[in-house]
Structures are given as structure tokens and as C-alpha cells.
Backbone as JSON, one array per atom type, in Angstrom:
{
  "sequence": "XXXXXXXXXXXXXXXXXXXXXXXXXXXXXXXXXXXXXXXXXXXXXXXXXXXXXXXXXXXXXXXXXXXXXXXXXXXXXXXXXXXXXXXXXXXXXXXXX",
  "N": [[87.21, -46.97, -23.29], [88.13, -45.03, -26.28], [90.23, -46.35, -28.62], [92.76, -44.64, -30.76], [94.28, -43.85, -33.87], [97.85, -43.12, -34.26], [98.98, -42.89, -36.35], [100.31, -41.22, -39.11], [97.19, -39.58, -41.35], [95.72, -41.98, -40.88], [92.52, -42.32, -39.89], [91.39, -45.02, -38.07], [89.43, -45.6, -35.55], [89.07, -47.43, -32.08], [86.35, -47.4, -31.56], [84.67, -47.12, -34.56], [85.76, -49.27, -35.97], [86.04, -52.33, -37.23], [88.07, -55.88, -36.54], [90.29, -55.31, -36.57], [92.78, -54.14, -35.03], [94.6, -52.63, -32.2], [97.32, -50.91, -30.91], [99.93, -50.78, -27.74], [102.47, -48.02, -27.84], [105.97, -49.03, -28.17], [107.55, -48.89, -25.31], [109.3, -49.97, -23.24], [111.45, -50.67, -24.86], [114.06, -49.0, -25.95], [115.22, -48.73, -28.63], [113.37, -49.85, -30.17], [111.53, -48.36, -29.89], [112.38, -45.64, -31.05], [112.39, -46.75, -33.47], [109.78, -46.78, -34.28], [109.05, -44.39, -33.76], [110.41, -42.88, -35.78], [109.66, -44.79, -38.36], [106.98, -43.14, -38.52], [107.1, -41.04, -39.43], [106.08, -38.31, -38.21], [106.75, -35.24, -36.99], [106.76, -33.63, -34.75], [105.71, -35.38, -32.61], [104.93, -36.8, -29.48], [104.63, -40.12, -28.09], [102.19, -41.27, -25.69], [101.1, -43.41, -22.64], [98.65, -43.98, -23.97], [98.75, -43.65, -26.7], [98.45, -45.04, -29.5], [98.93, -47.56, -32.24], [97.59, -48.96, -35.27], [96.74, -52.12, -36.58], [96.65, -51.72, -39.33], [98.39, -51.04, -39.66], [100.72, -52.57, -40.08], [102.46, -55.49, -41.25], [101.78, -58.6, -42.32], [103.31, -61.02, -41.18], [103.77, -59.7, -38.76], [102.47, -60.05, -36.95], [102.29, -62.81, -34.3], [101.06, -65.89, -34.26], [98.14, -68.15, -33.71], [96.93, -66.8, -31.56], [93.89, -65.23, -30.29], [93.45, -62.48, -30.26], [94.9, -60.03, -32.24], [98.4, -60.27, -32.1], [101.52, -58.45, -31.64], [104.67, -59.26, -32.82], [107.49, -59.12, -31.11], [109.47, -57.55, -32.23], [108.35, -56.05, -33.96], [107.98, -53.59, -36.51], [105.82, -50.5, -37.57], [104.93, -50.56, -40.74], [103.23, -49.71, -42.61], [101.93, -47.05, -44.58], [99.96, -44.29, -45.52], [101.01, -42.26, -46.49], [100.49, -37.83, -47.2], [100.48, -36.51, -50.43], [101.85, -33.87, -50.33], [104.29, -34.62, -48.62], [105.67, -36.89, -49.36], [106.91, -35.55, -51.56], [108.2, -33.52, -50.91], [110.0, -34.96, -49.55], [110.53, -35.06, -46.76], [112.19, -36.09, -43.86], [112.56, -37.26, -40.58], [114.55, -36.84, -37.8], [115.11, -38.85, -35.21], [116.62, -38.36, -31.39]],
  "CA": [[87.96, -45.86, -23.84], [87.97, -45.76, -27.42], [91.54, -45.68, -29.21], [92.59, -43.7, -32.15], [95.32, -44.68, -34.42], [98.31, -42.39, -34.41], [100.02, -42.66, -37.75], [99.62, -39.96, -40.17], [96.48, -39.89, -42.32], [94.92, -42.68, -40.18], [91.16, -42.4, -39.03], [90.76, -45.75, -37.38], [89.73, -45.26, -33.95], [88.52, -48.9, -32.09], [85.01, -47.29, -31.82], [84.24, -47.48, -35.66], [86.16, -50.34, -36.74], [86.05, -53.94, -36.86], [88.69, -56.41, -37.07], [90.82, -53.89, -36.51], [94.05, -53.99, -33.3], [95.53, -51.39, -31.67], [98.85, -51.51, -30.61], [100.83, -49.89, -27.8], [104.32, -48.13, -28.33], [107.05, -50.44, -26.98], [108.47, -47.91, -24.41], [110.45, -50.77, -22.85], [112.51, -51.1, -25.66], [114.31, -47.34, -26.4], [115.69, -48.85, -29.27], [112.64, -50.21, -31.04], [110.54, -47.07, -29.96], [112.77, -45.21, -32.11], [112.31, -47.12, -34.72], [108.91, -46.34, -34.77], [108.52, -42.92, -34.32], [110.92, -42.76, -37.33], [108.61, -44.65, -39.38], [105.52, -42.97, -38.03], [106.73, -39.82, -39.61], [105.3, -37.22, -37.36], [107.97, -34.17, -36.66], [106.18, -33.23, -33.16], [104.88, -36.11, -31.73], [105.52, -37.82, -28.45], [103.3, -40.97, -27.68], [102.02, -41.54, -24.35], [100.8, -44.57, -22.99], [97.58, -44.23, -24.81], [98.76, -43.71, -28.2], [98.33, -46.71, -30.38], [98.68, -47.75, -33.77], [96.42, -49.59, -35.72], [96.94, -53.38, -37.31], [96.65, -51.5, -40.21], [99.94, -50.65, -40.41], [101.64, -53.75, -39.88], [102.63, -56.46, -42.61], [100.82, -59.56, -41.92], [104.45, -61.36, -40.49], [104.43, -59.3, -37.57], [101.92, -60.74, -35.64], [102.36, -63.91, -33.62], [99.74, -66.89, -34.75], [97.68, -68.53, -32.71], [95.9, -65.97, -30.48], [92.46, -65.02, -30.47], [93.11, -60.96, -30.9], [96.09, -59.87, -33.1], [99.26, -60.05, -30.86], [102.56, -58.23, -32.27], [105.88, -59.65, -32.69], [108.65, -58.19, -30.03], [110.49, -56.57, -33.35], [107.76, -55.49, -35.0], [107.77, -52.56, -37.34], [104.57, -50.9, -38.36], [105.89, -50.15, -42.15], [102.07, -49.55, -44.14], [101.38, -45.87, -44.57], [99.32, -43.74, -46.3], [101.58, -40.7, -46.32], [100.05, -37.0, -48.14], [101.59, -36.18, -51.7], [102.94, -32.92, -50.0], [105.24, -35.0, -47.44], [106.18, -37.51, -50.08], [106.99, -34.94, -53.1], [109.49, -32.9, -49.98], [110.96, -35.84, -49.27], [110.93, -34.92, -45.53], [112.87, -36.85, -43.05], [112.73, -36.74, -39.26], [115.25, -37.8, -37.16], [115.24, -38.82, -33.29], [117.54, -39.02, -30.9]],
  "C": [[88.23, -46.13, -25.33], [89.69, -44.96, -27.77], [91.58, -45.21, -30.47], [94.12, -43.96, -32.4], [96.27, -43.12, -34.44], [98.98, -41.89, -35.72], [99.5, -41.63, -38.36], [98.79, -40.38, -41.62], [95.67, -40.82, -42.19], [94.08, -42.35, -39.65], [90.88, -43.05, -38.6], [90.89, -45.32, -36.08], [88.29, -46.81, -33.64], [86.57, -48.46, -31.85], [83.96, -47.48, -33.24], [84.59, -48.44, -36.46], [85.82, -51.54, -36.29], [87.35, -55.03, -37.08], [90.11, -55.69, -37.56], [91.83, -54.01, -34.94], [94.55, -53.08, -33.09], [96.35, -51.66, -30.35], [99.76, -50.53, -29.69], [101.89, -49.38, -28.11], [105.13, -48.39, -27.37], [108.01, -49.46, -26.27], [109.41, -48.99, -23.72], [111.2, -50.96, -23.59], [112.92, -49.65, -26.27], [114.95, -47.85, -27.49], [114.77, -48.9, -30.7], [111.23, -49.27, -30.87], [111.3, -46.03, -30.62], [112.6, -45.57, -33.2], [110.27, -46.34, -35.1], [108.31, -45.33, -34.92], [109.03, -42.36, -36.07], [110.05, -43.18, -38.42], [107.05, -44.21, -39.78], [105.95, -41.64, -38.82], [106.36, -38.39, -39.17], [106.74, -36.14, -36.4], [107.51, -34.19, -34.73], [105.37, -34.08, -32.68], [105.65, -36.94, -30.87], [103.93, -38.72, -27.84], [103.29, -40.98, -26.12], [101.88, -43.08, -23.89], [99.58, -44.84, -23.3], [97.26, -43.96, -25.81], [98.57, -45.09, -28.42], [98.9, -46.48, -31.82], [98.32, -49.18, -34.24], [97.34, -50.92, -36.36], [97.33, -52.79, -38.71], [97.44, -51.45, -41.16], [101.15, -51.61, -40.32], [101.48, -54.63, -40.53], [102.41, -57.96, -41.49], [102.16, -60.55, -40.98], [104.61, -60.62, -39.34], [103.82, -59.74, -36.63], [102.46, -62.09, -35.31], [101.15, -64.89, -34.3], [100.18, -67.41, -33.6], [96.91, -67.79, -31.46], [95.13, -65.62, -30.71], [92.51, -63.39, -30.93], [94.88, -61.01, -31.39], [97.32, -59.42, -31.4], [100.83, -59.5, -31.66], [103.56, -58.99, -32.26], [106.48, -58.8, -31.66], [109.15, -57.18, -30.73], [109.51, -56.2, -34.25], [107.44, -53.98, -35.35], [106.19, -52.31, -37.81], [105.77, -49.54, -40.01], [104.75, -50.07, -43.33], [101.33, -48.35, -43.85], [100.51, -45.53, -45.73], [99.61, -42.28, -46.74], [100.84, -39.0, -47.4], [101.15, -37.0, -49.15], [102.48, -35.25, -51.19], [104.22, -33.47, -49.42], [106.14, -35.76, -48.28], [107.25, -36.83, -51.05], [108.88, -34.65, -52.24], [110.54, -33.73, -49.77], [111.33, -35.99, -47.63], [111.09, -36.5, -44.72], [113.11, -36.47, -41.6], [113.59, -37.64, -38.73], [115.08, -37.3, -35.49], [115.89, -39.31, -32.58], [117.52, -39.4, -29.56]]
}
């Protein structure tokens, strides 16, 4: 099954990339799955459990060392976008509760 990155403005999907992780969203933790829809940006989106998001978006401290494929931290934030100028300029802000 090939995955596809959810963040906004993201095209990796694990069929064309390399070197490249995809990451589910931490539904066991309702605290730290808020966090990330918040920084995911996206007004109308609810992940399933076959959203992902890509390595891409995660600062090199969040993984774990030592494992053969990229393994997240427990608290990890993904915090490396690529947001459009329109979204930026607005300033928009979503909140979830």
C-alpha cells in the first residue's frame, strides 16, 4: 500500500521516494494528536489510521538512534513545513478541541 504524506504542500508518497519514513498519528495519546493536527495546519482534516506524515517534517532530534528505519520519539512534533504564501500572508490559525 503506498503512503502519502498528509501535511500541506507535501507530495511524498512511499512509492516515489527514497530514504524517506512515514509516520502514523499518535491516536493513543489525545494530547499529542492535538498537537499535531495544530501544526499540520489543515482546517478540515481528520486522520485515519492510514494517514501519515513524512520524515520530512520532523527535525532530526526526534527520531530515536540506533534503528535500522527512522523510529520517532514518543513527543515528537513534526514542526518542517512548506506552508503557501496565501496561508502565511492571512495568518490563519486553526484551533482543535
Amino acid at each position: 500500500m503506498t503512503k502519502f504524506c498528509s501535511a500541506v504542500n507535501c507530495s511524498n508518497r512511499s512509492n516515489r521516494t527514497v530514504n524517506i519514513s512515514y509516520h502514523r498519528f499518535p491516536f493513543r495519546n489525545k494530547e499529542l494528536l492535538k498537537k499535531w493536527l495544530v501544526k499540520l495546519w489543515r482546517k478540515s482534516f481528520t486522520p485515519t489510521v492510514n494517514s501519515y506524515v513524512c520524515s520530512v517534517h520532523f527535525e532530526a532530534d526526534s527520531f530515536l538512534q540506533g534503528y535500522q528505519c527512522k523510529k520517532l520519539k514518543e513527543d515528537a512534533l513534526p514542526t518542517i513545513f512548506n506552508f503557501p504564501d496565501h496561508l502565511i500572508k492571512v495568518g490563519i490559525v486553526f484551533q482543535y478541541s
